[in-house]
N, C-alpha and C positions, 0 to 999 in steps of 0.2 A: 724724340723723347729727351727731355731734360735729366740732366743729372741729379739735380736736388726730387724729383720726382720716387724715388726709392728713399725719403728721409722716413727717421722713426716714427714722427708724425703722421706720413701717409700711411704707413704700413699702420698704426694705432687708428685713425681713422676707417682705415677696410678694413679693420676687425673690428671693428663699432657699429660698422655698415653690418657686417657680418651675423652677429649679435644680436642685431636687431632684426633683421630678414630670420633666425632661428627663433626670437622670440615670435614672429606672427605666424612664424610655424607652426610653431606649438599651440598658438592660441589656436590657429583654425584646426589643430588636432582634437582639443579638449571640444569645440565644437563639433567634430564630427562623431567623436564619442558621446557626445549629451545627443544627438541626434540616435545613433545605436540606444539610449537604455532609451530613450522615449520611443523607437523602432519594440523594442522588448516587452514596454509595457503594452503596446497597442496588441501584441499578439498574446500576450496575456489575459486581456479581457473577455474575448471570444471563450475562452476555457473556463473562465471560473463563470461565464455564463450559462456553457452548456451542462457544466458541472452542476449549477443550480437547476439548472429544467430537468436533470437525469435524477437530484435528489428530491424535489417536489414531485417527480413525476407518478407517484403512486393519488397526487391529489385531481390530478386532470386526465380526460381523455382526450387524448395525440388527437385523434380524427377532429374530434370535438373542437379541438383552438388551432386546427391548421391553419386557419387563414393568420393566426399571430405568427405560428411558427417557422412558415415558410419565408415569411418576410426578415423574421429574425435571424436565420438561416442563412439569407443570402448579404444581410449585414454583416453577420460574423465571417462569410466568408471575405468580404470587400476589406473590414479588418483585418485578417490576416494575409490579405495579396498586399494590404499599407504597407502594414507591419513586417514582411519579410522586403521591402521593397526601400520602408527607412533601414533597415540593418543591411541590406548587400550592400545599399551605395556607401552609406559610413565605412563601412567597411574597403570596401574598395577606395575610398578617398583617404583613410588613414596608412593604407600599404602604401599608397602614393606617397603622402607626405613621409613616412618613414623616409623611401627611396631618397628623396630630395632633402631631408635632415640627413641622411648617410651620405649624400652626396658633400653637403656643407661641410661636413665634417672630414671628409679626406682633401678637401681643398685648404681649407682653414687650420691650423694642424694646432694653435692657440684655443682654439674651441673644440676639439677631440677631449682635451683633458676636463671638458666640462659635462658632454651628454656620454652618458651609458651607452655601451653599446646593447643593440637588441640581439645581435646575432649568436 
């Protein structure tokens, strides 16, 4: 290793490298959260659907439109195995990236003073 290799330069340089790796952090956080509320909404749909068939439901007879309802049934279910299936992985990919932002951050000790801590 060289001497001039620990100049202010270099150390300003690995925290610019640094900085940068926390910014695409962040960025693929905010994507795995836009991924979570579109995970939310999808499981959302199924309810304010079946909510509508429970509030119409004095106009139809069940027996009468099963063959709509069964089908609709098993859609709604297929939306809610999506929909809790985008929210676990968001989820579990944002705990990741926490871990590996908390990591940056006890390494780097010039970028401590910039992110919150979550804990």
């Amino acid at each position: 290793m060289h001497p001039e290799s620990s100049k202010p330069s270099d150390l300003v340089e690995n925290d610019t490298n640094a900085v940068g790796a926390v910014q695409l952090l962040l960025a693929e956080q905010r994507t795995a959260l836009a991924v979570m509320r579109t995970g939310i909404a999808v499981l959302a749909l199924p309810l304010s659907v079946v909510s509508l068939l429970i509030a119409t439901s004095k106009y139809y007879d069940a027996l009468a439109v099963l063959h709509f309802l069964l089908p609709l049934a098993v859609f709604c279910v297929c939306l809610v195995i999506f929909g809790i299936f985008l929210v676990a992985r968001s989820m579990r990919k944002v705990h990741r990236l926490d871990k590996v932002i908390l990591r940056m951050k006890q390494e780097h000790t010039r970028i401590a003073q910039f992110i919150e801590s979550t804990e």
